[in-house]
C-alpha positions as CSV (number, residue, x, y, z in Angstrom):
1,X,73.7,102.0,155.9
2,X,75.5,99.4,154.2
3,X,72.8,97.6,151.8
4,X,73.2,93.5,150.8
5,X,74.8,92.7,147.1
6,X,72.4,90.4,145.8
7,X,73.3,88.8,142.5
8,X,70.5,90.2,139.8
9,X,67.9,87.9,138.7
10,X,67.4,87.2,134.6
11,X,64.5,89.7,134.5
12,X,66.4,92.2,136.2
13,X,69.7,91.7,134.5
14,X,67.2,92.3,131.5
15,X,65.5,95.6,132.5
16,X,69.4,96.7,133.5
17,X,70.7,96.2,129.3
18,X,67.6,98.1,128.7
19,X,68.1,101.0,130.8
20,X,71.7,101.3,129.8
21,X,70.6,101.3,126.2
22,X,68.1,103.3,126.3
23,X,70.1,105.9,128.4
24,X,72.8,105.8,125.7
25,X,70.3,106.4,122.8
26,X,68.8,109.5,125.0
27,X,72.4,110.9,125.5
28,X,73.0,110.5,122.0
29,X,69.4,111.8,120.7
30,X,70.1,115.0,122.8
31,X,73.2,115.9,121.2
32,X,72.2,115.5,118.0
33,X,69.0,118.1,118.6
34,X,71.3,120.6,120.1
35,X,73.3,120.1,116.9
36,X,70.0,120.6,114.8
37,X,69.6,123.7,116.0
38,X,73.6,124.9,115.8
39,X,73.9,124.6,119.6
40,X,77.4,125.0,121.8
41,X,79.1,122.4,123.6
42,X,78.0,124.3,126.9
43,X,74.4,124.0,125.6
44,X,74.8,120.0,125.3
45,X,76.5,120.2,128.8
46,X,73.9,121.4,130.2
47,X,71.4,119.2,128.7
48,X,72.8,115.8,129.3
49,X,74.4,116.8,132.8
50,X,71.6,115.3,134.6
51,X,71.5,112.2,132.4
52,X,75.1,111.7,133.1
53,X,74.8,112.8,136.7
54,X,72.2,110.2,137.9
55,X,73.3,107.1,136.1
56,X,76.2,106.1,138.2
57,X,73.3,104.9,140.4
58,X,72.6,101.9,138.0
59,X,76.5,101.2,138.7
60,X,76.0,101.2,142.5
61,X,72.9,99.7,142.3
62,X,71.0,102.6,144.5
63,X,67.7,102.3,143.9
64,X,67.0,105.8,146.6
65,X,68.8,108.0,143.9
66,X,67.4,105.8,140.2
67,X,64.2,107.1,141.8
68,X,65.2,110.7,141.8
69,X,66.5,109.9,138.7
70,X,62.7,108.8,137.1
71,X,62.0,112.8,138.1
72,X,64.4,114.1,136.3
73,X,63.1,111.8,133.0
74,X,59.7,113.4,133.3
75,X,61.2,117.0,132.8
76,X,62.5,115.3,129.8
77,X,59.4,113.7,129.3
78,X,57.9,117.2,129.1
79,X,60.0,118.7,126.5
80,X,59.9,115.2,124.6
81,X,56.5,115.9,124.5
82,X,56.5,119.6,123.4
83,X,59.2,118.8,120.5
84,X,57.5,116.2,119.0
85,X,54.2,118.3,118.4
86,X,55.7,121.5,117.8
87,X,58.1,120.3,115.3
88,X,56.1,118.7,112.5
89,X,57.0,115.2,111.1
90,X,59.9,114.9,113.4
91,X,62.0,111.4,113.3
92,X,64.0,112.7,115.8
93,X,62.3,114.4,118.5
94,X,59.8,110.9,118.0
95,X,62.8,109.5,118.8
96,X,63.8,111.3,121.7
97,X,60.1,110.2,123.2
98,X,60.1,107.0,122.6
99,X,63.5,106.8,124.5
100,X,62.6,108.9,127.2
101,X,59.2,107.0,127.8
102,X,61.7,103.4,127.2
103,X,64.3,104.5,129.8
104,X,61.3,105.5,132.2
105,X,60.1,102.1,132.5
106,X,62.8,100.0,132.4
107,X,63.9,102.5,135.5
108,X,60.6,101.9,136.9
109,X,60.5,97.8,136.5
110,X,64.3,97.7,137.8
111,X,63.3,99.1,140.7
112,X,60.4,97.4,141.6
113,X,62.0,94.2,141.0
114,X,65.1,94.4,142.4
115,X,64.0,96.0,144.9
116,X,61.8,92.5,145.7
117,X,65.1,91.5,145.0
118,X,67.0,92.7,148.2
119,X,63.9,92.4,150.4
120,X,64.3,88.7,149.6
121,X,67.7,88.2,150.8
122,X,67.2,90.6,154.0
């Protein structure tokens, strides 16, 4: 099912820069705690494998699979969540949550709005 290209509105266009940022920090913020802890490349493969696996959806604008992708952020929501209270006085697993809970919502507002969006031009 072929879906309309509709041009993104300013608040949309918006909530897109954030989710790309925010994804970008997240990438980043799990590396560096594999690399806290002395971790292998495999190990950082496998943590930001689903990160990198979902996001071409912001590039095709598929809203179906950036919804499976707000799952996937609540795993990461989870251990977000555990690091930051098992660790202390932690700057960067704070970090990590705050990015997490920032990606979720900009995912979440993107596709409520753009999906309005669509709906208006079909």
């Amino acid at each position: 099912m072929k879906t309309a290209q509709t041009e993104r509105g300013p608040l949309t266009r918006i909530l897109w820069w954030v989710t790309w940022l925010s994804w970008a920090g997240f990438v980043v913020q799990q590396g560096a705690d594999v690399e806290r802890f002395s971790g292998t490349w495999t190990l950082m493969g496998l943590r930001c494998f689903p990160l990198v696996f979902f996001i071409w959806a912001v590039f095709r604008d598929n809203l179906r699979a950036l919804i499976w992708y707000e799952l996937i952020l609540l795993f990461y929501f989870i251990s977000a969540v555990e690091a930051t209270f098992a660790y202390q006085a932690d700057r960067l697993s704070v970090a990590g949550l705050s990015l997490v809970v920032t990606q979720f919502v900009s995912c979440m507002l993107y596709i409520r709005y753009r999906g309005r969006e669509r709906r208006r031009v079909a």
